[in-house]
N, C-alpha and C positions, 0 to 999 in steps of 0.2 A: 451402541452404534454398530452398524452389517458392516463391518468389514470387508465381506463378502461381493458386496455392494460398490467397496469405494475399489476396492481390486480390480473391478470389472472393465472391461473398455478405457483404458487410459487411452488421452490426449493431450496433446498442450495447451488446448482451452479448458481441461477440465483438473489442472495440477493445483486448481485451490482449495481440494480436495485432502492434499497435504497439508495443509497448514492447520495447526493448532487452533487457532484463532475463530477457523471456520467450526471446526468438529466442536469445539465448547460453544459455538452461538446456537448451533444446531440441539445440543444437550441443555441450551438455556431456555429456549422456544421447546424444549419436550414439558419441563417445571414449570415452565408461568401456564404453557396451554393446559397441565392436569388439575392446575390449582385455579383458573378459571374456571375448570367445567365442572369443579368443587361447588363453586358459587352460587348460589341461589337466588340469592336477594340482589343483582345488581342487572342491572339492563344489558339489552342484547348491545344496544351500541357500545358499552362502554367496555365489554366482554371485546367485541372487536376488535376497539382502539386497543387494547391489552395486548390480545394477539398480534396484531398487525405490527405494531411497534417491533416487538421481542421476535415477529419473523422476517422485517426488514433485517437485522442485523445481518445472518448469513447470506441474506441475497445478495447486501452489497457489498458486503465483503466478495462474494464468486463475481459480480456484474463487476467490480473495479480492475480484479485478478482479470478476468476476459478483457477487457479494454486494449490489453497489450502495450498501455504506455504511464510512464511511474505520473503523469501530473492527475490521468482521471484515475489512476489507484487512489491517489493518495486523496482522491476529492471523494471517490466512495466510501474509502474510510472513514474519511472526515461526517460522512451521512450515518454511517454504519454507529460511530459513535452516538451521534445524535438520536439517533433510535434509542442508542441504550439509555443517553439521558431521561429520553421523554419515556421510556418503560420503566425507570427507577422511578420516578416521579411518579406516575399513575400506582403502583403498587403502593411506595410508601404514603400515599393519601389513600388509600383504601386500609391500610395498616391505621396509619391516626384516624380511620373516622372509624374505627373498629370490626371494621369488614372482614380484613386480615389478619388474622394470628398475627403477632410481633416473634414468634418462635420458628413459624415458616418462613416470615420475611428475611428474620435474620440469619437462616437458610440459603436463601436467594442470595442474597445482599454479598454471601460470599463468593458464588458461583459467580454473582456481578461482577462484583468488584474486581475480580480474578480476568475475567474477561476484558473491564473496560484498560487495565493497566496493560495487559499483552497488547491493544490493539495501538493504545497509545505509546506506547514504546514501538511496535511497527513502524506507526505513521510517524514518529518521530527519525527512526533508523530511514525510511523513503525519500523523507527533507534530507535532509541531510545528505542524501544519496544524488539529489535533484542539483541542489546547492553545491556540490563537490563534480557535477556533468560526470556520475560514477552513469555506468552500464545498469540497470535493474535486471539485466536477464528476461527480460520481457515482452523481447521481437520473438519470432519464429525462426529468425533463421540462426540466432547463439544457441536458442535451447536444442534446435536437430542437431548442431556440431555439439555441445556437450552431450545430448543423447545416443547420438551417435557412435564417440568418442569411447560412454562410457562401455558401451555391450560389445565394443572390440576385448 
């Protein structure tokens, strides 16, 4: 990942940038899209649905993060997961109908797996947040007073 890249132009619509959660969806959509274009034998559509899946993750993780309010975070998470379901799914049927290595999958599978528990533990820590009328740090105007704050 350009580091280089995520340093550039900070804002407060763009602090989803930081999170873990995003940078590993972003390094999961690099492995499924190089191991697609590996493929030979399987259709352009189904190559799509592959990608498309494993590149919704990172989108909706940043589109929930912009939203600026913890009920649609916690609702694009809730999508962002569901991408990952439905990308596990298409991969591991292409692994059982012997499309896929079971050696790359189980590759994947980690990277997956890794991912799908960080985001669920998030969306879990957000309820929880919603449920308790805790603050998310999520308007514009808490994050300028702690940004503010902190460069005094």
């Amino acid at each position: 990942m350009d580091d280089n890249l995520l340093n550039k132009n900070k804002n407060i619509n763009r602090g989803f940038r930081s999170l873990d959660v995003w940078k590993e969806s972003v390094e999961l959509f690099a492995v499924v899209k190089t191991k697609i274009d590996e493929l030979k034998t399987i259709s352009f559509k189904v190559k799509a649905q592959i990608e498309d899946s494993a590149y919704s993750v990172s989108s909706n993780i940043a589109e929930g993060y912009c939203r600026r309010h913890l009920k649609e975070n916690i609702q694009f998470l809730n999508i962002a997961l569901a991408s990952l379901g439905e990308n596990y799914s298409q991969l591991f049927t292409l692994t059982n109908s012997g499309i896929v290595e079971s050696t790359w999958f189980e590759e994947f599978d980690k990277i997956h797996y890794q991912l799908e528990n960080k985001l669920i533990k998030m969306n879990k820590s957000y309820v929880e947040k919603l449920k308790n009328k805790e603050n998310w740090n999520g308007d514009y105007v808490v994050r300028e007073l702690i940004e503010n704050y902190d460069s005094k």
